[in-house]
Wavefront OBJ file of the C-alpha trace (Angstrom):
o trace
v 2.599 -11.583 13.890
v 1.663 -14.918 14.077
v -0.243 -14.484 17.471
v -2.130 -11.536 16.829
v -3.453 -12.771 13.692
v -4.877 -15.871 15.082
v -6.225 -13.541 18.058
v -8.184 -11.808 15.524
v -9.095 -15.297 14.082
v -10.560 -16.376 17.503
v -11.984 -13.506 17.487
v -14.427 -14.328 13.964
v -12.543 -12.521 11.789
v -13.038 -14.165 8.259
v -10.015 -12.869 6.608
v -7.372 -10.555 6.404
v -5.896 -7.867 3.896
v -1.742 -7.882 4.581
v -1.392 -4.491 3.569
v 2.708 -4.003 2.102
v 3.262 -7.431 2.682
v 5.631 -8.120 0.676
v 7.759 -5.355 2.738
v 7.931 -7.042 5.561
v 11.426 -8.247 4.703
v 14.651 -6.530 5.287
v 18.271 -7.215 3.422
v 20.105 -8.643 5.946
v 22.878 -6.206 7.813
v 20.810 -3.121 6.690
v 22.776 -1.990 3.615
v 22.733 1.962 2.654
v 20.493 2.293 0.074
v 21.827 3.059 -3.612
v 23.044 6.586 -4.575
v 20.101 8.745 -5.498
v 22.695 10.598 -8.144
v 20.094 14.228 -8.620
v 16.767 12.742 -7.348
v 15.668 13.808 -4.366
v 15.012 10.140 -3.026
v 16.510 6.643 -3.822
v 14.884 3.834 -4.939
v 15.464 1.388 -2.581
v 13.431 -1.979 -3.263
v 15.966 -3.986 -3.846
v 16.636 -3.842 0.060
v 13.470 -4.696 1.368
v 10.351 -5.373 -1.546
v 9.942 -9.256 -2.345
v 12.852 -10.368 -0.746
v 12.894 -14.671 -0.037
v 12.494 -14.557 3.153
v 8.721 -12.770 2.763
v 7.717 -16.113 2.176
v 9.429 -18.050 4.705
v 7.468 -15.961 7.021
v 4.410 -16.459 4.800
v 4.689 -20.298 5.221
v 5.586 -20.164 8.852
v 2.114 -18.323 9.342
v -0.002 -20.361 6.884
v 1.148 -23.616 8.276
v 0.899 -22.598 11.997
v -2.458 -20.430 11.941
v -4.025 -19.469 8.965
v -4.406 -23.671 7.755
v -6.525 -24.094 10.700
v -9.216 -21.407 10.263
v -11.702 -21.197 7.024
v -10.816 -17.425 6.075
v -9.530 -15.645 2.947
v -6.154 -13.599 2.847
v -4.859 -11.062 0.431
v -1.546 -9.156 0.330
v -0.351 -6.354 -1.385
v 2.445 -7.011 -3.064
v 3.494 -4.486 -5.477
v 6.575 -4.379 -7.640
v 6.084 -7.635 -8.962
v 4.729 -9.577 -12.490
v 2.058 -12.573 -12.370
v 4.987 -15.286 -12.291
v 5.867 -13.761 -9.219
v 2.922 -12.759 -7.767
v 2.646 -16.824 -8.048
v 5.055 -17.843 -5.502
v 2.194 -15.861 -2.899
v -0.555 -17.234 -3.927
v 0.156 -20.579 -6.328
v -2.080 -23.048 -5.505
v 1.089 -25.170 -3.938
v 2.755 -22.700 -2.320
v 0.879 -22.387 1.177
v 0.747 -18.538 1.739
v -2.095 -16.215 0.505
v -5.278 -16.879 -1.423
v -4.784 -13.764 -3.457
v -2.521 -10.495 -3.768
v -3.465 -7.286 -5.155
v -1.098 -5.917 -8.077
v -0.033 -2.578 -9.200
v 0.731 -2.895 -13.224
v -2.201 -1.634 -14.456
v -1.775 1.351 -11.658
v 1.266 2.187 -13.094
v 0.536 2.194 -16.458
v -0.372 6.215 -16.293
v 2.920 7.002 -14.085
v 5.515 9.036 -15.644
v 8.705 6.834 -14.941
v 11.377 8.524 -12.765
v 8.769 10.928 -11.747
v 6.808 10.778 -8.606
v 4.470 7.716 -9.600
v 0.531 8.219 -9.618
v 0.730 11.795 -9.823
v 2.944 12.694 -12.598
v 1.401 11.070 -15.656
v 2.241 9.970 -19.071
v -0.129 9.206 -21.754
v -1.995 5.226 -21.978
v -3.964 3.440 -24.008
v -6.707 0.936 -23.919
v -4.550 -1.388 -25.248
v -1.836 -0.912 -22.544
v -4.624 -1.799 -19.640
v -6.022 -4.937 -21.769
v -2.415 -6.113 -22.483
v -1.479 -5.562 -18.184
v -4.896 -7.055 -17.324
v -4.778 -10.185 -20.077
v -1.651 -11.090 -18.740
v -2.822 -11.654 -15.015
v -5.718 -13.398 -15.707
v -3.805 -15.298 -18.342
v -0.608 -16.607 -15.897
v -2.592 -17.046 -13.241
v -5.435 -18.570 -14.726
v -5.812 -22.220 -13.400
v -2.567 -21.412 -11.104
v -3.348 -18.818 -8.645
v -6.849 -16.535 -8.094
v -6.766 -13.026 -8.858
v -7.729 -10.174 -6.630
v -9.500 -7.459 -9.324
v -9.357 -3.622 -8.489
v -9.306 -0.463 -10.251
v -9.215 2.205 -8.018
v -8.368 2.165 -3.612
v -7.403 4.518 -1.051
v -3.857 4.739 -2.527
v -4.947 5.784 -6.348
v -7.135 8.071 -8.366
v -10.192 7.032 -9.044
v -11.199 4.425 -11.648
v -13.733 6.706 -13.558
v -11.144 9.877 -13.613
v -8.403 7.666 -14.482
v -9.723 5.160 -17.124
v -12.699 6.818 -17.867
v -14.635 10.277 -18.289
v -15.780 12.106 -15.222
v -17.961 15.006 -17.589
v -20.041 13.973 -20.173
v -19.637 10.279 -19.936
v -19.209 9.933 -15.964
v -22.073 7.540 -15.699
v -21.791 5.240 -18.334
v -17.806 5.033 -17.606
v -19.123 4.159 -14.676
v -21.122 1.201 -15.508
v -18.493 0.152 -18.470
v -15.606 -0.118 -15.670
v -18.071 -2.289 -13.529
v -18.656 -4.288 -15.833
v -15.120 -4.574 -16.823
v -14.434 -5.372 -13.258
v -17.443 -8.315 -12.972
v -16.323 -10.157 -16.110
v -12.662 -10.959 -15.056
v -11.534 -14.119 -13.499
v -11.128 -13.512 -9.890
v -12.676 -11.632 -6.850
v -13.651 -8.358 -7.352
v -12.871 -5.458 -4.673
v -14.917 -2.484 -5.228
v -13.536 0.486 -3.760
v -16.336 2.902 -2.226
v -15.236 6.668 -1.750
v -17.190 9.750 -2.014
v -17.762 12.123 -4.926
v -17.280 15.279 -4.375
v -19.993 17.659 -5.811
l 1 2 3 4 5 6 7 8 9 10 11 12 13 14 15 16 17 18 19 20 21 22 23 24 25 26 27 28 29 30 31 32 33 34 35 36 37 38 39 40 41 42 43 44 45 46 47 48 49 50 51 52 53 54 55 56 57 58 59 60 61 62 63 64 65 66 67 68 69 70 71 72 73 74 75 76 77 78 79 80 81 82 83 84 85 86 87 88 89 90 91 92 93 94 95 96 97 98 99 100 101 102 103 104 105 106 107 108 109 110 111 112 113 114 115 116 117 118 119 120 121 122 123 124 125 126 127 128 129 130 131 132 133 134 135 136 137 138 139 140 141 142 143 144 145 146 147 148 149 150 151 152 153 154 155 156 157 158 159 160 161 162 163 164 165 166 167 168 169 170 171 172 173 174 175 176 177 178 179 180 181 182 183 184 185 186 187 188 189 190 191 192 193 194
């Protein structure tokens, strides 16, 4: 990994987005994964999501290419809470600038069900509570990478807002949601359809 990210560097590259970084990781021996019991899948993170080692390899790459080049980095690193999104991106730690999280994705999922697309009811209170807590812990600790929709998820405006009536000024309320927080902003830009 190392040398293809510094041939991209060479290249002028001024960053990088580690997409399912925190995957990277296997358990060691390669372990069956835990009975599924009467789902049709098993849920399997323990084996390979946020594992230690991710950040061995983190450090290896941050000390021996990324330190030497003035880019940004971002990883996405889902499954975890702001204390351990720190040990990523904590100002001491050597490995990415920022990570992108998944709480407040996940705060419409139905649990057990088949994530983003079988949902349960939310609140505004439930996004403010996810959303005050990362810019909270990592506040003065760690930089925050701000999102509310990607290629992965619904759209912000169906999802937290109103696509009828109130599409536009849902719109402009999420942006502006977005702009205020502490962090960098990413600002996903997909089509409508008509």
């Amino acid at each position: 990994m190392n040398d293809m990210v510094r041939w991209w560097l060479d290249k002028g590259v001024d960053g990088f987005r580690f997409d399912a970084i925190a995957h990277i990781v296997k358990a060691e021996g390669s372990p069956d994964a835990p009975d599924p019991g009467h789902k049709p899948y098993a849920r399997a993170y323990t084996l390979f999501s946020n594992l230690e080692k991710v950040h061995t390899l983190l450090r290896h790459l941050y000390d021996t290419v990324l330190y030497h080049y003035d880019i940004m980095t971002v990883g996405e690193t889902s499954g975890l809470g702001p204390e351990q999104a720190l040990y990523y991106i904590g100002d001491d730690r050597h490995e990415l600038n920022m990570v992108f999280q998944f709480e407040h994705m996940e705060l419409d999922a139905a649990a057990g069900g088949t994530g983003k697309w079988e949902l349960k009811p939310w609140n505004l209170l439930d996004l403010k509570n996810v959303m005050s807590k990362w810019q909270t812990v990592l506040h003065g600790k760690g930089w925050n990478a701000n999102y509310l929709c990607n290629h992965d998820q619904p759209r912000s405006v169906s999802r937290f807002g109103g696509d009828g009536k109130y599409r536009k000024a849902s719109a402009k309320m999420l942006a502006t949601f977005l702009l205020t927080l502490e962090g960098t902003p990413y600002i996903f830009q997909g089509k409508r359809s008509a």
